[in-house]
Backbone bond lengths (Angstrom), bond angles and torsions (degrees), N, CA, C in turn:
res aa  C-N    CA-C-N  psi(-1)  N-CA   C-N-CA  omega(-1)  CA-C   N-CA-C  phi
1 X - - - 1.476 - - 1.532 109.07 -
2 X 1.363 127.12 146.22 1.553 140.99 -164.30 1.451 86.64 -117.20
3 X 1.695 99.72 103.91 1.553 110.90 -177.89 1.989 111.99 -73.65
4 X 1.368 104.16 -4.51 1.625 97.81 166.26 1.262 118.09 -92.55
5 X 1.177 103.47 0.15 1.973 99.96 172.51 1.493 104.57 -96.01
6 X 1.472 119.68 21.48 1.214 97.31 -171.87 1.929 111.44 -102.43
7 X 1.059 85.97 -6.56 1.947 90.66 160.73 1.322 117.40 -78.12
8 X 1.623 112.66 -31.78 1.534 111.51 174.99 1.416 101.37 -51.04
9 X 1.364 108.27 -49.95 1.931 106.30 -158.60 1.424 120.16 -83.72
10 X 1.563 100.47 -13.51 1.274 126.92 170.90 1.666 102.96 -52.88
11 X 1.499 110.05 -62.82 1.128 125.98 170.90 1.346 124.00 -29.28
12 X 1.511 103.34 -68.01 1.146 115.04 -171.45 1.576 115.88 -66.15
13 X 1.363 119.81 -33.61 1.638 134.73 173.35 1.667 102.24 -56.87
14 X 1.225 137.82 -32.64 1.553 159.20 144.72 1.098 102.07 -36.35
15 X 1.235 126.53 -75.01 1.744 126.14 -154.98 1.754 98.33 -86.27
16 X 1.408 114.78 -31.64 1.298 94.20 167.37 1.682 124.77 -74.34
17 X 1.470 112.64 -38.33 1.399 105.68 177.79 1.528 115.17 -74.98
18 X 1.058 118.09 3.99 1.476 136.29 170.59 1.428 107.56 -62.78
19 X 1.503 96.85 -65.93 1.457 115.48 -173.13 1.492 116.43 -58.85
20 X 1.707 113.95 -36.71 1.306 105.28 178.24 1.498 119.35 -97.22
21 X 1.199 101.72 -8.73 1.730 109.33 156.78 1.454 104.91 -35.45
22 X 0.973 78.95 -74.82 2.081 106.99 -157.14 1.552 97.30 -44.06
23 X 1.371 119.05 -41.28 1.318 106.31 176.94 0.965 128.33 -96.50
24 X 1.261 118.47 -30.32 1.632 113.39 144.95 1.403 137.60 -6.80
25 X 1.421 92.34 -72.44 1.694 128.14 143.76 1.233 104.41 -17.75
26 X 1.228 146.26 -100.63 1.305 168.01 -64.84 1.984 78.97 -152.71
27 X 1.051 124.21 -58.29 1.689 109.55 -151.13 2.109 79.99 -90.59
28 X 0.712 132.15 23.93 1.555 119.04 -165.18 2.094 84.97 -128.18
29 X 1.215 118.02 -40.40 1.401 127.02 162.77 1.830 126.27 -27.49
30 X 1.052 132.10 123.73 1.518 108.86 164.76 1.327 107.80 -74.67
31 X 1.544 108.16 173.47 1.458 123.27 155.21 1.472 125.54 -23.10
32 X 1.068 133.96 140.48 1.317 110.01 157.76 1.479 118.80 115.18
33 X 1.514 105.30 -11.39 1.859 123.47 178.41 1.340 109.17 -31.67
34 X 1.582 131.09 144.84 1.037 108.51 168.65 1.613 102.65 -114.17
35 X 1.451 106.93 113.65 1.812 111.06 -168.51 1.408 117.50 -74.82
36 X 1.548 108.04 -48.83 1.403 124.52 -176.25 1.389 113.78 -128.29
37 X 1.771 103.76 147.03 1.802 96.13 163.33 1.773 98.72 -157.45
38 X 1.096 103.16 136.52 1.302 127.47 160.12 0.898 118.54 -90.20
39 X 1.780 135.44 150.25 0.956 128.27 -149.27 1.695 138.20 -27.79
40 X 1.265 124.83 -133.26 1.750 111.72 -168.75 1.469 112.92 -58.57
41 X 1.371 116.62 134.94 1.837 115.88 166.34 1.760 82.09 -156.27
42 X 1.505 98.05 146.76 0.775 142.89 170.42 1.545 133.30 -109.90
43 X 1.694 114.31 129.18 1.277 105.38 159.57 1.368 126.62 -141.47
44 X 1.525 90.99 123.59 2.031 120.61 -168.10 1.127 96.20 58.03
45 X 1.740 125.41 40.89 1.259 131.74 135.58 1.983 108.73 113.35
46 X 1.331 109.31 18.88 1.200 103.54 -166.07 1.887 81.30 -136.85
47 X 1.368 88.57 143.71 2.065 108.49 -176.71 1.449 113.69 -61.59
48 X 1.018 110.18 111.24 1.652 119.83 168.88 1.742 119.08 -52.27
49 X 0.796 99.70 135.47 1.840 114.41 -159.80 0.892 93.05 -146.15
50 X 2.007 135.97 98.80 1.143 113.64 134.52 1.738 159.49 -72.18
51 X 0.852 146.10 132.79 1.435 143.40 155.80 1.132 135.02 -77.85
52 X 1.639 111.27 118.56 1.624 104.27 178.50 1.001 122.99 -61.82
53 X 1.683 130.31 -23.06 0.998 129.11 179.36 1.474 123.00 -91.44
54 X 1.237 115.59 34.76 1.567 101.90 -154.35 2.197 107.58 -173.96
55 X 1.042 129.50 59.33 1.320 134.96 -136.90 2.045 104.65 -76.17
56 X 1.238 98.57 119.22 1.225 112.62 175.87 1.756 119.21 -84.14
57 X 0.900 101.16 126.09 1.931 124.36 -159.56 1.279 112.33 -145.41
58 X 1.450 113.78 119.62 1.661 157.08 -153.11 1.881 79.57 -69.98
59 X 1.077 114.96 122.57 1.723 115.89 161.70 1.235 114.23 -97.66
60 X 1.110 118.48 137.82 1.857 125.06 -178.89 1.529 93.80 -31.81
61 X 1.719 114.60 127.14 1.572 119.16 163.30 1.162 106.67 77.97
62 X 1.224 143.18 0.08 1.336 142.14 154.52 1.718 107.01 -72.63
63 X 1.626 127.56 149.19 1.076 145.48 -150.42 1.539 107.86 -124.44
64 X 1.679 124.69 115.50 1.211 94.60 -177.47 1.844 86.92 -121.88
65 X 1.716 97.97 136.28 1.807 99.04 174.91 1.714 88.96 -123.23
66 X 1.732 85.97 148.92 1.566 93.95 149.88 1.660 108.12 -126.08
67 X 1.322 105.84 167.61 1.610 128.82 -176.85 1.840 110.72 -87.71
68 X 1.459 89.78 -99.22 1.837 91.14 163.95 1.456 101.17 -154.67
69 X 2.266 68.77 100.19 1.648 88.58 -170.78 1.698 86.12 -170.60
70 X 1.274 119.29 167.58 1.198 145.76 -171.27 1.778 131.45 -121.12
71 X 1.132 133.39 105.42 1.100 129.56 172.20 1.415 136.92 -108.88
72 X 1.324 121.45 155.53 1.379 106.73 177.87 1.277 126.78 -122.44
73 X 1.528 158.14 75.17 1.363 138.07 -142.07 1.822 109.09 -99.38
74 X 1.235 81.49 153.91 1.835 87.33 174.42 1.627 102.35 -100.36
75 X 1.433 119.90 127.92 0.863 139.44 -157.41 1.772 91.84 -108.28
76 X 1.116 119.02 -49.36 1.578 116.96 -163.27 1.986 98.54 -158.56
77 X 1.030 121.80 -162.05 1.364 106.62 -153.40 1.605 82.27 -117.56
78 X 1.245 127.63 28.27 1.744 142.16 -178.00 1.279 96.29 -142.44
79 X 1.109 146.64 -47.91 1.340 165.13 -160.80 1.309 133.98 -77.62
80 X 1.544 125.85 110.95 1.160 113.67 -158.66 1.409 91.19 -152.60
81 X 1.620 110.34 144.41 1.434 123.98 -165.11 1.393 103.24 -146.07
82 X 1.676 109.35 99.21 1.470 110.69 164.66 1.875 118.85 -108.75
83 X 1.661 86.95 151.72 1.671 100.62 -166.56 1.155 121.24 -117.89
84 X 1.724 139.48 124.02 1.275 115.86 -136.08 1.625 93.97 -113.58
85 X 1.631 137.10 -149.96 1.269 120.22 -171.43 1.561 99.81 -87.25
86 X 1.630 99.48 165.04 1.493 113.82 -158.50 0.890 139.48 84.94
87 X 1.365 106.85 -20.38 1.882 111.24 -153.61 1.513 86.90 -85.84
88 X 1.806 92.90 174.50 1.663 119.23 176.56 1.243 92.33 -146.97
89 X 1.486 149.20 145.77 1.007 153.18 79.29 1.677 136.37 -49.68
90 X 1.476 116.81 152.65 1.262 119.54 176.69 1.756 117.80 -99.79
91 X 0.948 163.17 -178.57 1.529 152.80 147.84 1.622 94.63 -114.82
92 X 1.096 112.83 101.37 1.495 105.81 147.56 1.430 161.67 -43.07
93 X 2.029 77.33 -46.19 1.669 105.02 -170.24 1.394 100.75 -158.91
94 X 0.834 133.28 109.09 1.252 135.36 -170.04 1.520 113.23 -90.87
95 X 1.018 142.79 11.42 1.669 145.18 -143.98 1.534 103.94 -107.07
96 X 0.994 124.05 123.48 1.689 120.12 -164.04 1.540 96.13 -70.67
97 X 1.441 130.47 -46.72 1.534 125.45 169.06 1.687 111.93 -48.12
98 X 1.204 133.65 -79.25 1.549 122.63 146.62 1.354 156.05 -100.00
99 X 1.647 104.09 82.86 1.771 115.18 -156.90 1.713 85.95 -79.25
100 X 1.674 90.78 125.92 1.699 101.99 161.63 1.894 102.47 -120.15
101 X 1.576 112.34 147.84 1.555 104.77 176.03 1.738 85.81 -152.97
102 X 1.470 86.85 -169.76 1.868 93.37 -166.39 1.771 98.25 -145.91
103 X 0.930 127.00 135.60 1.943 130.94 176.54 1.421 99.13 -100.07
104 X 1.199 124.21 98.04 1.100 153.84 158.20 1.556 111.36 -35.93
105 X 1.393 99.25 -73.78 1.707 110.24 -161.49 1.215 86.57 -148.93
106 X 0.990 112.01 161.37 1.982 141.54 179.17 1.205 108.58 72.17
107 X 1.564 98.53 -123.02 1.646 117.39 -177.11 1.279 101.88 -157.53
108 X 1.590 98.48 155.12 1.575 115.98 178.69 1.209 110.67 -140.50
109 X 1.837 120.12 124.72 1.852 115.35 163.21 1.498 110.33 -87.65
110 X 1.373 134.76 141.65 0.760 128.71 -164.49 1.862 93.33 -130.51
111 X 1.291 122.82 122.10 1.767 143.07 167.39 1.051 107.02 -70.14
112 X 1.317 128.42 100.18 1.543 96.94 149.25 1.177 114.77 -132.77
113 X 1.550 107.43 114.21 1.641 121.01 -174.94 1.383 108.74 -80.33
114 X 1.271 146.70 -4.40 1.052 141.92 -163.98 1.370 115.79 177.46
115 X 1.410 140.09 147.74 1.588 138.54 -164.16 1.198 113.72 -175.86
116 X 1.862 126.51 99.32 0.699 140.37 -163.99 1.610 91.36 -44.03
117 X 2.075 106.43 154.27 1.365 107.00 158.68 1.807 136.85 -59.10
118 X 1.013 95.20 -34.99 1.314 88.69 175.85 1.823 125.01 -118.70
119 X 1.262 72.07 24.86 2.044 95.47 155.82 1.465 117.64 -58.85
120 X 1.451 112.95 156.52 1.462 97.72 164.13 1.748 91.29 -150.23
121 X 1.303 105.55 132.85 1.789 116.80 -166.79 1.768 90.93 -124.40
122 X 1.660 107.61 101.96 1.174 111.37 151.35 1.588 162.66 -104.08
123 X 1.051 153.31 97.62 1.478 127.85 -132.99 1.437 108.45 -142.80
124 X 1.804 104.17 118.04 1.211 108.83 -172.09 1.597 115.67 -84.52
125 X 1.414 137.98 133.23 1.257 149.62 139.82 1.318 129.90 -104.32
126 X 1.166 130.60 118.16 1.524 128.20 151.23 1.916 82.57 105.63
127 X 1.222 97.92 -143.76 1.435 91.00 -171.79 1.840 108.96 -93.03
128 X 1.493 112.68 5.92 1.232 107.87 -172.48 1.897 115.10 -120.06
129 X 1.314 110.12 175.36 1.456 111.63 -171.78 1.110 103.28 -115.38
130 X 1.374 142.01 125.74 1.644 159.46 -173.95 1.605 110.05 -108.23
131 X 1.739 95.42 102.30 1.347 80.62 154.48 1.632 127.36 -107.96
132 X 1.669 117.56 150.30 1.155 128.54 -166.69 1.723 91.83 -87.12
133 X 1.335 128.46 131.82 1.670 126.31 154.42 1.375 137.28 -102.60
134 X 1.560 88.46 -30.08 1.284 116.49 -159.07 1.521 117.45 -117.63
135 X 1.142 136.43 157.82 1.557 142.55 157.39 1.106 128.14 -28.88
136 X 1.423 145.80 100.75 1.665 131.13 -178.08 1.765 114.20 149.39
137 X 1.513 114.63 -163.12 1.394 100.80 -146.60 1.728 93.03 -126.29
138 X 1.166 110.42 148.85 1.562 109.10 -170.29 1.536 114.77 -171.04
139 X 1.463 87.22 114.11 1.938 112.77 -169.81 1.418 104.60 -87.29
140 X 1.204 113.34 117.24 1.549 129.35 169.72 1.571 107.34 -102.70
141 X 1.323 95.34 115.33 1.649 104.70 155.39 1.564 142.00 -115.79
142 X 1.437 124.19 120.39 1.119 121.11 -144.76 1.594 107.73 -74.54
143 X 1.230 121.30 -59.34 1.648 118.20 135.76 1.650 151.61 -108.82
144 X 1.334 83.39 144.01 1.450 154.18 59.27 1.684 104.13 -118.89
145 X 1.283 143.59 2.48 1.053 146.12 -158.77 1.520 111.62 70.58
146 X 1.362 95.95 109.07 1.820 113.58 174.66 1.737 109.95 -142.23
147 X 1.128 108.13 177.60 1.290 115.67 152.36 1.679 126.32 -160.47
148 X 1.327 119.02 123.19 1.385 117.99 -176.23 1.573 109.93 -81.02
149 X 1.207 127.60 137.22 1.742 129.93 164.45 1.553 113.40 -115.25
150 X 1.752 106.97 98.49 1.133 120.26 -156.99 2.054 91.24 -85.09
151 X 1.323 109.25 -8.88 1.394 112.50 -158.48 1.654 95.88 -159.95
152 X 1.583 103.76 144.10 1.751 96.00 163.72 1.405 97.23 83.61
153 X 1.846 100.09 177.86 1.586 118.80 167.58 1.078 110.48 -130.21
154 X 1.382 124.26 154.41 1.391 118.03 172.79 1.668 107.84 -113.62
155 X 1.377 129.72 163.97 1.129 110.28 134.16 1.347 136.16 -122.26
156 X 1.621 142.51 177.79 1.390 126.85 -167.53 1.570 100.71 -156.35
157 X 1.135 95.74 135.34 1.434 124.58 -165.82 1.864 107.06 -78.81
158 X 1.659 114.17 113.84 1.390 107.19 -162.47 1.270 114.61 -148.62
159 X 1.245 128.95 134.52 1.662 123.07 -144.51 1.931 112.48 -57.51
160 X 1.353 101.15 11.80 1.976 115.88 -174.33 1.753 84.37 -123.51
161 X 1.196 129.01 43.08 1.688 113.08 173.89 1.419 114.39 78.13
162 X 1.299 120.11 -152.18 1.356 111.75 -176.09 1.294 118.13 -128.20
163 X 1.081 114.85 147.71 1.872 134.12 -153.06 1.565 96.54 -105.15
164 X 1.302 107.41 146.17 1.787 121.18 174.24 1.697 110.15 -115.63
165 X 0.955 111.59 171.55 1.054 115.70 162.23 1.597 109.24 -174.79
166 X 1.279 113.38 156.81 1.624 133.81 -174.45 0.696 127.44 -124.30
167 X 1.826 117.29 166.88 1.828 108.54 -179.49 1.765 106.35 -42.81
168 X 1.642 102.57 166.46 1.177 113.19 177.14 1.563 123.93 69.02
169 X 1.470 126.60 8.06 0.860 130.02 -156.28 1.734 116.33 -142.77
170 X 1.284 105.05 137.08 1.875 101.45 -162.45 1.820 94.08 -123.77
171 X 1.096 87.68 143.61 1.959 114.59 -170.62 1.286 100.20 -99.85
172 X 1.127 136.76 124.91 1.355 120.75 147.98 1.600 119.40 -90.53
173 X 1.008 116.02 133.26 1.695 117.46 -155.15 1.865 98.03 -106.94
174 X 1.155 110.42 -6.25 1.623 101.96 -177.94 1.346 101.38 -118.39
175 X 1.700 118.56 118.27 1.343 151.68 -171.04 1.460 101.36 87.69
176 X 1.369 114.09 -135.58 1.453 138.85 162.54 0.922 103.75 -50.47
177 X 1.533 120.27 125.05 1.193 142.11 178.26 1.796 103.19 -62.23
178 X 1.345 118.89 146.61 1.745 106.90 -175.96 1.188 79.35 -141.45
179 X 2.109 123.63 168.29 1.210 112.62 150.88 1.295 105.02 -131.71
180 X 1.190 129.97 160.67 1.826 135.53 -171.79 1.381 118.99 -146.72
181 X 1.138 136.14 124.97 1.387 130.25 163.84 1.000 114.72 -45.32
182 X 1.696 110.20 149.76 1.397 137.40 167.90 1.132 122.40 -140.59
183 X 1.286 135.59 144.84 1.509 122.36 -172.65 1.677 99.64 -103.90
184 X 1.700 89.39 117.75 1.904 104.03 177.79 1.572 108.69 -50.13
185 X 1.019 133.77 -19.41 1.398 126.82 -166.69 1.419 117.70 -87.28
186 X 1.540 118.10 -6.76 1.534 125.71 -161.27 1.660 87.83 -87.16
187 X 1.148 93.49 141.38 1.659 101.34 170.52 1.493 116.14 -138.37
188 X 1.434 121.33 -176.88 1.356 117.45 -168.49 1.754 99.58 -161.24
189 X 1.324 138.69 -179.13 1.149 135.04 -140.96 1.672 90.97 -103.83
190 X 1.769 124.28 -1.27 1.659 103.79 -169.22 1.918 79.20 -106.99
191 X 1.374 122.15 -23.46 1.444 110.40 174.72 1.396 128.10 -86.74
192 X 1.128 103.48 -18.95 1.252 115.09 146.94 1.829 122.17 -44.89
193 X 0.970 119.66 -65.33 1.023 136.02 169.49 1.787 113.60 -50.13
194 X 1.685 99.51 -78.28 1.628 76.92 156.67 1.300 145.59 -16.24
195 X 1.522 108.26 -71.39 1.255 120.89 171.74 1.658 128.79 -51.16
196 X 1.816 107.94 -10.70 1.242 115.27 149.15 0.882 145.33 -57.97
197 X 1.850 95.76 -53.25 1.827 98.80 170.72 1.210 115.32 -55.22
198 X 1.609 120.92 -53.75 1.106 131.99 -174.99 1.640 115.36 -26.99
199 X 1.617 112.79 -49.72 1.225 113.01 -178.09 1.284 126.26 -86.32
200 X 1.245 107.63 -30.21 1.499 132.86 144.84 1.858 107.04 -20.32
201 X 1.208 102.62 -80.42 1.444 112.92 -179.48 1.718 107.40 -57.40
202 X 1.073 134.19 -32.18 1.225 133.05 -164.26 1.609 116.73 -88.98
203 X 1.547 101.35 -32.88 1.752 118.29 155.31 1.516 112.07 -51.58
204 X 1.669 128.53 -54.46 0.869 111.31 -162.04 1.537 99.17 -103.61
205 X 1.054 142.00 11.50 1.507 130.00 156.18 1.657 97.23 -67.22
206 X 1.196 116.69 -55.50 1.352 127.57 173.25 1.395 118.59 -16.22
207 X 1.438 104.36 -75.14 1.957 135.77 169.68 1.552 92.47 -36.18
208 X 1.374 122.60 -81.34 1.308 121.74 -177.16 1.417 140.63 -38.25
209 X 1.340 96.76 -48.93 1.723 110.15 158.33 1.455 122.95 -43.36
210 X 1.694 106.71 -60.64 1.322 107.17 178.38 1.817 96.47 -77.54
211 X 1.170 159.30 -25.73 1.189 143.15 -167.76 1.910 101.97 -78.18
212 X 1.110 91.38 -49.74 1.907 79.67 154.62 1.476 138.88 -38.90
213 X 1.428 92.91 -63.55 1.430 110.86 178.09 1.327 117.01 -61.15
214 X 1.176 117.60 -22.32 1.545 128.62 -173.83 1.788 94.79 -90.57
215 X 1.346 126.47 -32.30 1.506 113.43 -165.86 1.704 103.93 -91.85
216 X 1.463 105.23 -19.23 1.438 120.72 163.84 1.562 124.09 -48.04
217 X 1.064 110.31 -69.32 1.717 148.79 159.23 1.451 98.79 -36.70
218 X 1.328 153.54 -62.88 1.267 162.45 151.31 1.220 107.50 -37.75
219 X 1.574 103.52 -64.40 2.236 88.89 -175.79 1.820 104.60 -51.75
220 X 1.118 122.56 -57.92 1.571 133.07 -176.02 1.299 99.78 -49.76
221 X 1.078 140.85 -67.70 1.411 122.91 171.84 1.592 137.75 -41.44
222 X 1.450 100.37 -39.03 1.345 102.36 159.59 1.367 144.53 -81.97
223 X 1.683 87.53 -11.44 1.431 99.60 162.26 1.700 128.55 -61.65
C-alpha cells in the first residue's frame, strides 16, 4: 500500500459515508420534512426556522401556512411538495408507507419522481381524496378545488368507483368529479419556480454522481 494515497481514500471513505448519511437521514425521516422556505410560513401559527442540524417534520394534525412566502416539503425520498403564497395545508398522516394530508387554502405542485411500491401517497382537495401512484407533476387547488396533471396519472375515488386522469388533463375535485383539457405547457410565476427547484435538484444529484465517479476512477488508478 502507497501510504500517500491514503488521504485520497480517506477522502473518498468521507464523501461516501457522507453520501449515505444524508440519505439515511432522509429515508429514516417521516413525511412531511420541511426542506425549503421562502419568506413567512408558519406552523399552527408559530415562524418556521430552519436548522441544518436538526430536521423539522409536519406531526399528524399540525398545520403548515405560508403568507408571501414559499415552501417545499419532502413527502417521501422521491417526493416533493411545494406551496406557493397563502396556502395552508393539513398533515394527516405522516408515515412514509401511508402519507395522508389535506390543501387547505392556496395551491400545491406536488413531484413525484419516484414512490416506493408499496407506498401509498394520499391528498385530499375539494371534496375528494387523490391518490398519487405514479411518476409526474400535479397542481392542487384548494379553490374552488381542482387539480391539473401536467405529468403522470392520478386516480380519485368517486361515488361511480374510481376516476383516472392523465397528463393534459384537469379534475375538478368539488362535487362531481368532471375532467377537461388543459394545455401542460402554460405556466405561471409559482410553476415556474417549481420547475426551478426541480432542476435545481436534478443539477446537483447530477454534480454528485459524476463527483463520485470521478473519486472512484482515482482510487482504481492508484490502486
Amino acid at each position: 500500500m502507497r501510504w500517500h494515497t491514503f488521504p485520497k481514500k480517506l477522502g473518498l471513505l468521507v464523501l461516501l459515508y457522507g453520501s449515505v448519511a444524508q440519505s439515511q437521514r432522509l429515508v429514516s425521516a417521516r413525511a412531511g420534512t420541511v426542506n425549503y422556505v421562502r419568506g413567512a410560513a408558519f406552523i399552527d401559527g408559530e415562524r418556521v426556522v430552519l436548522n441544518r442540524n436538526k430536521l423539522l417534520v409536519l406531526k399528524n394534525g399540525q398545520t403548515l401556512q405560508t403568507q408571501t412566502g414559499r415552501v417545499e416539503l419532502l413527502l417521501g425520498e422521491g417526493v416533493f411538495l411545494r406551496m406557493g403564497d397563502a396556502g395552508s395545508l393539513r398533515m394527516d398522516e405522516n408515515h412514509m408507507e401511508d402519507t395522508r394530508l389535506s390543501i387547505e387554502n392556496g395551491f400545491a405542485l406536488i413531484e413525484v419522481v419516484e414512490i416506493a411500491k408499496d407506498a401509498r401517497l394520499r391528498i385530499s382537495c375539494g371534496d375528494r381524496m387523490v391518490e398519487l401512484r405514479a411518476p409526474g407533476q400535479y397542481r392542487f387547488d384548494a379553490d374552488p378545488g381542482g387539480l391539473r396533471v401536467y405529468s403522470g396519472v392520478i386516480s380519485i375515488e368517486g361515488d361511480d368507483g374510481i376516476l383516472k386522469a392523465k397528463a393534459g388533463q384537469a379534475v375538478n375535485l368539488t362535487g362531481e368529479p368532471a375532467i377537461n383539457k388543459f394545455d401542460p405547457k402554460e405556466t405561471d410565476a409559482f410553476k415556474a419556480w417549481a420547475d426551478q427547484r426541480s432542476d435545481q435538484r436534478i443539477r446537483r444529484q447530477r454534480r454528485q454522481q459524476e463527483e463520485r465517479a470521478m473519486q472512484k476512477a482515482k482510487l482504481k488508478a492508484q490502486q
